[in-house]
N, C-alpha and C positions, 0 to 999 in steps of 0.2 A: 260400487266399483272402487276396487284400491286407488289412491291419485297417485302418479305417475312421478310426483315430488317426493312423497315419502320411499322411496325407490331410491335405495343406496345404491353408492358404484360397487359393491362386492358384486350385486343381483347383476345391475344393469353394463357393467363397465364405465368406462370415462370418456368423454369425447377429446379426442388426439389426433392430429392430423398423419396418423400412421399407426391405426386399427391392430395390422396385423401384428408387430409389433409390443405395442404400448394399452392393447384395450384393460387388461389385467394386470395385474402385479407380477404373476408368476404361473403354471400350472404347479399345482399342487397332486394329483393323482393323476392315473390313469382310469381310474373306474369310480361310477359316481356311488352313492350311499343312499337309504331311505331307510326309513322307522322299522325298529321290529321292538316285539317284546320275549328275552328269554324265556324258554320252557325250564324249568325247574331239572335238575339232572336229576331228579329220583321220578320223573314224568316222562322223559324222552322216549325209553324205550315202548311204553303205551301209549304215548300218543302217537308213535308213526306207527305200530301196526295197526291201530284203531284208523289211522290214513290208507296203508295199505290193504286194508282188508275192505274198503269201500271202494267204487269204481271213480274214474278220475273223472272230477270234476270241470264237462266241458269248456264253462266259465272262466276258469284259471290259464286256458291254453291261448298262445300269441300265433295267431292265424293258424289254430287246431293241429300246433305241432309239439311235438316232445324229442327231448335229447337225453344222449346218456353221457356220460364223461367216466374215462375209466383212466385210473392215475398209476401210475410207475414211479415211485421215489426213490432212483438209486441214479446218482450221476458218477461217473469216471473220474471226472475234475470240477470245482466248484467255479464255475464263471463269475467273475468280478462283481459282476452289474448286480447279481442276482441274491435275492435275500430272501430266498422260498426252500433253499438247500435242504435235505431230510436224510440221506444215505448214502458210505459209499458204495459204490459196487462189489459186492462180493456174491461170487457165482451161486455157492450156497445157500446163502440169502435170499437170491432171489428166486431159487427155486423151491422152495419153500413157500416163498410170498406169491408166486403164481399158484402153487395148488390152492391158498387160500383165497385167492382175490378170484380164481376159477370158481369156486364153492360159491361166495358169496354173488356173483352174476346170475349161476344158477336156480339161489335161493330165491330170488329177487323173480326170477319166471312163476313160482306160481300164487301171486301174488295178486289180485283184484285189481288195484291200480296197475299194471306192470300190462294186464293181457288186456285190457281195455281199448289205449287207443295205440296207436302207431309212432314211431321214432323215426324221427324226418333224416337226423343225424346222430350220430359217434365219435367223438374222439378220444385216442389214446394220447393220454399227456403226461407228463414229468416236470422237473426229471428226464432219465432219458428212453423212454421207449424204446430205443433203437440198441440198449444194453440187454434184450432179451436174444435169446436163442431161436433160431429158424421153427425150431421144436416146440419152445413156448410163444411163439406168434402167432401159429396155428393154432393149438390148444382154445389161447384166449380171444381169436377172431373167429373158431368153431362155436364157442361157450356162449357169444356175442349173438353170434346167426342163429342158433338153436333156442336161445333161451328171452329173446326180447322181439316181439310184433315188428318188424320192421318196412319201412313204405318200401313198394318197388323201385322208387329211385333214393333209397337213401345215400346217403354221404357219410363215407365211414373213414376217417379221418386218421393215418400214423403221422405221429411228430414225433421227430428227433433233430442228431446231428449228422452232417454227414459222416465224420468219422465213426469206424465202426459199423457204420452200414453196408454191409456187404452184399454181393450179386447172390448170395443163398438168405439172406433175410426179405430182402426185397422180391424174391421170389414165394417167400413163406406170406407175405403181407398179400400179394396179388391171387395166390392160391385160397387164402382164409377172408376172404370180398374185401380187403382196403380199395378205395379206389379214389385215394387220394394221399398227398404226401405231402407234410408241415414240415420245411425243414427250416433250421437258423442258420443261416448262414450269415445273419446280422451285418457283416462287411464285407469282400470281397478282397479288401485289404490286409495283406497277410500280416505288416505293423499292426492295426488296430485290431486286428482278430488277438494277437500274442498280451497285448496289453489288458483284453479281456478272457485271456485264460484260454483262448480257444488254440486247439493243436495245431490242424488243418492249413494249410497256407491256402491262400485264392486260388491257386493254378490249382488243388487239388478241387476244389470245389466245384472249380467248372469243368474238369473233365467226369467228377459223378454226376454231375445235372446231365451233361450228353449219354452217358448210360441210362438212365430216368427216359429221357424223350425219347431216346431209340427204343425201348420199348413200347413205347404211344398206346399206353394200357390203364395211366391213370391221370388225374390231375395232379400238375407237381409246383407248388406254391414255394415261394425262398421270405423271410421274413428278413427287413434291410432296418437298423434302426440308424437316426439318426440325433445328433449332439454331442459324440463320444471324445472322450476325451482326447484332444489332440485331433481331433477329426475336422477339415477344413471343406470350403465349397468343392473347392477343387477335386480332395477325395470323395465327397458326396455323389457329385455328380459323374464321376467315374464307377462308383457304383451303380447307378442308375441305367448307365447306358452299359455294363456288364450287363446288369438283368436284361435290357432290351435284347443283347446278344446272344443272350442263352438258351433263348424260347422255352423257358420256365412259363407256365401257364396264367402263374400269379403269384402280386407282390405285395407284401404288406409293408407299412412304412410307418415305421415307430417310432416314435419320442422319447429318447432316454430318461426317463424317471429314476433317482437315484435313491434309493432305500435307504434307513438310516443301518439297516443293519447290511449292509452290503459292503463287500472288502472293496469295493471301486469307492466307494464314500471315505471308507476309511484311509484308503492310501491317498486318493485328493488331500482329507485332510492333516495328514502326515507331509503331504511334498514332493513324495515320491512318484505320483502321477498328474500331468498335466490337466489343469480344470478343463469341464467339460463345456460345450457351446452356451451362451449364456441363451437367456428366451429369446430375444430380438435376433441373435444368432441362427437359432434352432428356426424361428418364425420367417426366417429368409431360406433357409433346407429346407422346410414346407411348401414354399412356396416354389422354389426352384424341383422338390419331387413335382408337383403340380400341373408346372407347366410342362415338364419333360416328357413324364408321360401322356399327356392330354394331350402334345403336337404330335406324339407317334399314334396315337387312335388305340392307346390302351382302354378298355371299356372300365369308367369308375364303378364300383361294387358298392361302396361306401367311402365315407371321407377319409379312411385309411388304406382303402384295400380296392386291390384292381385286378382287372382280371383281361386277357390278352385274348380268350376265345369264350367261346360257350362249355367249353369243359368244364371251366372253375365256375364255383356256382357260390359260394361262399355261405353256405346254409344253418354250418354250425355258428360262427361268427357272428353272422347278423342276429341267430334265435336268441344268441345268449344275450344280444344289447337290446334286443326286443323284449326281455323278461320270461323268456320260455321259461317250459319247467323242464330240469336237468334231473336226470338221475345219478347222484353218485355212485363210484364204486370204488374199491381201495383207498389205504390208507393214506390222510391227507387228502382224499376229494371233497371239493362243498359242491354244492349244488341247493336247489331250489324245488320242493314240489306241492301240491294241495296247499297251496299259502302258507307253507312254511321254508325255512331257510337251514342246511342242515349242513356241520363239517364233521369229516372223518374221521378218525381216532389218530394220530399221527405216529405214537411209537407203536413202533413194529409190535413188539409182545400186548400189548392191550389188543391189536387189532386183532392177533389171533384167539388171543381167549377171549372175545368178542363172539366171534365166528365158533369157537370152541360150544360156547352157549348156547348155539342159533340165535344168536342175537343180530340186528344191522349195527355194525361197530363204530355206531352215534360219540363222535366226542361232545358235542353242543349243540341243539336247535334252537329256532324261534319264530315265532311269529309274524310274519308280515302286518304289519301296522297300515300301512297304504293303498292305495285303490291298485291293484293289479294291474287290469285293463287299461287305468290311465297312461300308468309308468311306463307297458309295455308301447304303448300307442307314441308316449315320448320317447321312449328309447328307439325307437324303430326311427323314426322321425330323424333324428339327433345324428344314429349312425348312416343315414343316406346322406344326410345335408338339406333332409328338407320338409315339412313337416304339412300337414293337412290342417289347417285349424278346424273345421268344422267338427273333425272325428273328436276332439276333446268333448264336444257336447255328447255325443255318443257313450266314448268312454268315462266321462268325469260328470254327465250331467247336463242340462238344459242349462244356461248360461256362463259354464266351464270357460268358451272363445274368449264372450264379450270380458269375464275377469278376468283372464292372462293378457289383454291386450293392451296393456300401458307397458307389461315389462316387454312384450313384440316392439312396439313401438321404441319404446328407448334403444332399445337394442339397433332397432333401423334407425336411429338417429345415430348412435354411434359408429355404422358402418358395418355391425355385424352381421346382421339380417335385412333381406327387403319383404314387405306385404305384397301381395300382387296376388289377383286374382283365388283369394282365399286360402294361399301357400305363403308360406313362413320359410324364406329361402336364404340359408347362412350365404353369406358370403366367402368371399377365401378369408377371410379375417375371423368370420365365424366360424367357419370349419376351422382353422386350427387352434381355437378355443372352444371347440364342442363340449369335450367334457366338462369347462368349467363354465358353460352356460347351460347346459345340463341340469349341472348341479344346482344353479342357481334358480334355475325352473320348479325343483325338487323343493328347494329351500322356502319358495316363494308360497307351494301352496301349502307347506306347513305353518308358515308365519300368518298366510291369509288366505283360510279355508275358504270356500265356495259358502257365502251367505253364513259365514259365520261356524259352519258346521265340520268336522274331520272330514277330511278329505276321503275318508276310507268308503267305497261304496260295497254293497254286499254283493258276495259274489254265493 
């Protein structure tokens, strides 16, 4: 057993009499990382149809589900925050890039892996989804239903902005089975919206959420971030109780992570826009989302995400922090499937004479290096707030618990977590450090395998 002293504060944090705050230095990401090994790019394309052409391997799936993600890279306007940009919108473009990113959904139907098992969820992402045409929404939520095994309750997910979403789109989404809607609305605040590049003022936003619910035909989720530059408790919390107002289904609550290639970084560090909430700042906007929604009896989904009824079910979200396997599609999608890790070719003309070839328009795979089943068992874990110990020995192994249990411990010393009755249950201190205790769980058993050995178990 690892001792519990050789256990750095990066793993375990620091003992502080204000956890939530002060347990870490800083967040560093939003999504944690594990081991892979490149495939060779004169390999890729044979070894995913040598995957695809096998049927999908039970063992790899996070409570025998599968997702697909299909990506839209064309935005209107480049949002500040955001360092993921690919396209702008030009209508030509993108019609075009629908007849190809339709082909390639199709091709993917008849495919060994693909008709095997069932797709729990979908979502369409960007970029902006919602820059497509009534015409191409049907097209490619047709291509979607026809061409991929889907469970009878899946979760088929549009994300956009509200702007440009109109009463003939949103009618084209509900005709071709969406039956769910991702929107940003990030602030409510029509200042801090401007500041990050968003058109829309607040008042317009919540007069389309009441066109949304008067329909009562899907689930309709608003994503709020919070530490924005210039952004105060006061506006925080004013957003919060907008959402409660709005009877949006469900609310995600995000932590500004500032990219280094993001024009919001860059004009911070120019002068020209007000620094963003510092951690301790942000780490009291967690706590104050927290308790806000927790006194109205919003139902927690996970330690970012909530949900106001049984409509929202949050399926894609959790699969992908659980380790599902995702199938990509379009230009600029990653995803994950048969223990490998794959991203999408991202300039437009590769993706098409990609697709030109019958090829999957692979810009880079790899390998999974790590125990699947364990990761998924932690991420799952990680994104509720609360973790099973026992299942480690299930997913990691016959003595898996008793080795992670000096870093549980530290961690309950510090405030993060408590033991209790064989659950591993963050605290609010720990929820708003999940991801980088996460990571540290990740880190901990590549430093110190189970008995010495990789971590990797065969799947």
């Amino acid at each position: 057993m690892v001792a519990r002293h050789t256990l750095g504060p990066e793993l375990t944090g620091i003992s502080s009499p204000d956890p939530l705050k002060f347990a870490f230095a800083g967040k560093k990401s939003a999504h944690t990382q594990s081991g892979s090994i490149p495939v060779p790019a004169e390999q890729t394309q044979d070894v995913y149809r040598q995957l695809m052409d096998s049927p999908a391997n039970p063992k790899l799936l996070t409570n025998g589900k599968r997702l697909a993600y299909i990506h839209i890279p064309f935005c209107r306007t480049h949002c500040s925050y955001c360092g993921f940009f690919q396209n702008t919108t030009k209508k030509d473009e993108i019609a075009r890039y629908v007849d190809y990113l339709e082909r390639e959904i199709r091709m993917s139907a008849q495919d060994a892996w693909t008709q095997e098992g069932l797709f729990h969820g979908v979502y369409f992402g960007g970029g902006t989804p919602t820059d497509l045409t009534p015409e191409q929404i049907l097209r490619l939520g047709n291509a979607v239903r026809e061409s991929l095994p889907l469970a009878n309750d899946v979760e088929i997910t549009f994300e956009g902005r509200f702007h440009g979403f109109d009463n003939d789109k949103i009618a084209a989404c509900l005709e071709s089975g969406f039956n769910r809607f991702s929107l940003g609305a990030q602030s409510f605040n029509t200042t801090l919206r401007r500041r990050m590049s968003r058109i829309d003022s607040g008042e317009f936003l919540l007069e389309r959420l009441d066109y949304f619910n008067s329909l009562n035909n899907a689930a309709v989720v608003v994503d709020l971030m919070f530490g924005l530059p210039g952004q105060t408790l006061d506006d925080w919390e004013r957003d919060l109780y907008t959402f409660l107002q709005s009877k949006a289904h469900g609310v995600d609550l995000y932590q500004l992570i500032l990219l280094g290639s993001s024009r919001m970084k860059q004009s911070i560090e120019k002068g020209s826009m007000p620094e963003p909430a510092s951690s301790p700042e942000r780490a009291e906007m967690f706590r104050m989302g927290v308790e806000t929604l927790s006194s109205h009896r919003v139902g927690r989904l996970s330690v970012s995400h909530w949900g106001r009824d049984t409509r929202e079910r949050n399926i894609y979200n959790h699969g992908v922090k659980s380790g599902a396997e995702i199938m990509p599609f379009g230009s600029g999608a990653g995803g994950n499937f048969a223990g490998h890790n794959a991203m999408s070719l991202r300039a437009l003309p590769a993706y098409y004479d990609a697709l030109d070839a019958g090829k999957k328009p692979i810009m880079m795979m790899s390998k999974a290096t790590g125990n699947k089943p364990l990761l998924g068992t932690i991420g799952s874990g990680f994104d509720r707030g609360w973790l099973e110990i026992a299942k480690l020995n299930h997913a990691g192994g016959e003595g898996m618990s008793d080795h992670c249990m000096p870093l549980f411990e530290a961690w309950q010393e510090n405030g993060l977590a408590t033991i209790h009755h064989g659950i591993l249950d963050l605290t609010l201190p720990g929820q708003f450090w999940n991801v980088t205790m996460h990571q540290a769980l990740i880190n901990f058993l590549e430093q110190h395998p189970l008995d010495g050995q990789n971590t990797e178990k065969a799947a």
